[in-house]
C-alpha distance (Angstrom), angle and dihedral (degrees) to the residues before:
residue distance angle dihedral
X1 . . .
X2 3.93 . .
X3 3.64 116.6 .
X4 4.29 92.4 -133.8
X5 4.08 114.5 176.0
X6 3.85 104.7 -142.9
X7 3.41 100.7 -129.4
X8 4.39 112.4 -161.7
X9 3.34 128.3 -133.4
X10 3.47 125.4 -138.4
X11 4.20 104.5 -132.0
X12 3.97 116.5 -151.4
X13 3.64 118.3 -177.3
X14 3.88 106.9 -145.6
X15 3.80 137.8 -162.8
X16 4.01 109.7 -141.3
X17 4.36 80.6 -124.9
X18 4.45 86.6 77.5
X19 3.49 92.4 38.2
X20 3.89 101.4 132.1
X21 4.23 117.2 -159.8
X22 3.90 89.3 -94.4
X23 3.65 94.6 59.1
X24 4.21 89.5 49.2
X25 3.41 88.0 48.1
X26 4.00 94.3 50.0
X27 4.10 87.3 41.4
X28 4.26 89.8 44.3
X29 3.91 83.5 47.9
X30 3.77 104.9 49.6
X31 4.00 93.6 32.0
X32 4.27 96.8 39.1
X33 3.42 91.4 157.2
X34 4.12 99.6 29.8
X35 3.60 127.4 -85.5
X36 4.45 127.3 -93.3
X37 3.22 130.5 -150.9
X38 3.75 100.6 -87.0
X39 4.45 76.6 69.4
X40 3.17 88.6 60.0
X41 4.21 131.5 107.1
X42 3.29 121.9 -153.9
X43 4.31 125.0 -161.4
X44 3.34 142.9 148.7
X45 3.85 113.6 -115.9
X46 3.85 126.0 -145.3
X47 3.98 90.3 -78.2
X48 3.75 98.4 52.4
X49 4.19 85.5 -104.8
X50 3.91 106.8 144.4
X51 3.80 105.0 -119.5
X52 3.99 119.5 -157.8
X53 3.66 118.6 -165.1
X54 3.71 144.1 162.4
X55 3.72 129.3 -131.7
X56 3.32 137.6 -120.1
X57 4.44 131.6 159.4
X58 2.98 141.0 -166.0
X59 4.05 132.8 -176.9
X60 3.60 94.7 -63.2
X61 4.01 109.7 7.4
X62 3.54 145.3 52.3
X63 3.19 115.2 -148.7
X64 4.24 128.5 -162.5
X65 3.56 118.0 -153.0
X66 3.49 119.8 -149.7
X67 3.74 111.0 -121.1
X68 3.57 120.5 -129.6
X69 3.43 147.3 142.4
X70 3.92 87.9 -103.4
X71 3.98 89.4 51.8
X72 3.37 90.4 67.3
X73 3.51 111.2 42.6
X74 4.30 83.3 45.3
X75 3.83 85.7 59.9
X76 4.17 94.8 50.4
X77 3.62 88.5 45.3
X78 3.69 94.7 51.4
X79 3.47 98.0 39.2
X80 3.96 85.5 53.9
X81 3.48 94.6 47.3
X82 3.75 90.4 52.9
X83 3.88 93.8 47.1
X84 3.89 89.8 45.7
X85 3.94 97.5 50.1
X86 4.11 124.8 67.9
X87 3.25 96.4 -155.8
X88 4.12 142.9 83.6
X89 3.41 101.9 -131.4
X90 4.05 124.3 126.3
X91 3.23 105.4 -106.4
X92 3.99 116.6 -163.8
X93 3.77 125.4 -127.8
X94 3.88 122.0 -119.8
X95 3.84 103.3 -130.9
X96 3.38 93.4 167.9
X97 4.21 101.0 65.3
X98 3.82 84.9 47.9
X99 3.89 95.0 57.4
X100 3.29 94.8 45.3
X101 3.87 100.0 46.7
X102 3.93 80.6 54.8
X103 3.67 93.4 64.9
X104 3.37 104.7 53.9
């Protein structure tokens, strides 16, 4: 029998609005060429609302990402910023084009 240590993660539900650049680069990583719906968890939240997210971990955390409509088009953005731009720097996301292009 293997002697395993159980180690526990530290779950954070997150809203694609406080994703930082580490967590788009984690999502853009794991999901390179998007995510289906076998990705996809499903749960009930505190008022009965079905909830879908998509996960992603890291040492110490799992994180679910709130799927939307938004979610995705922040991930081809950011993943075309990064491929368009030579350099390292942080670059910040601009929520506030996507939430508007949503409305209209």
């Amino acid at each position: 029998m293997k002697n395993r240590q159980t180690v526990a993660l530290k779950r954070v539900i997150v809203d694609y609005k406080k994703l930082d650049n580490h967590m788009l680069n984690l999502l853009v990583e794991k999901f390179p060429d998007g995510y289906d719906d076998d990705d996809i968890v499903t749960y009930r939240n505190a008022n009965n609302e079905v909830v879908e997210c998509i996960e992603v971990r890291t040492e110490d955390t799992a994180y679910l990402v709130k799927v939307s409509k938004r979610l995705v088009m922040a991930m081809e953005d950011y993943d075309d910023s990064d491929n368009d731009s030579g350099s390292d720097e942080e670059t910040s996301l601009d929520t506030d084009g996507l939430e508007s292009s949503e409305e209209e």
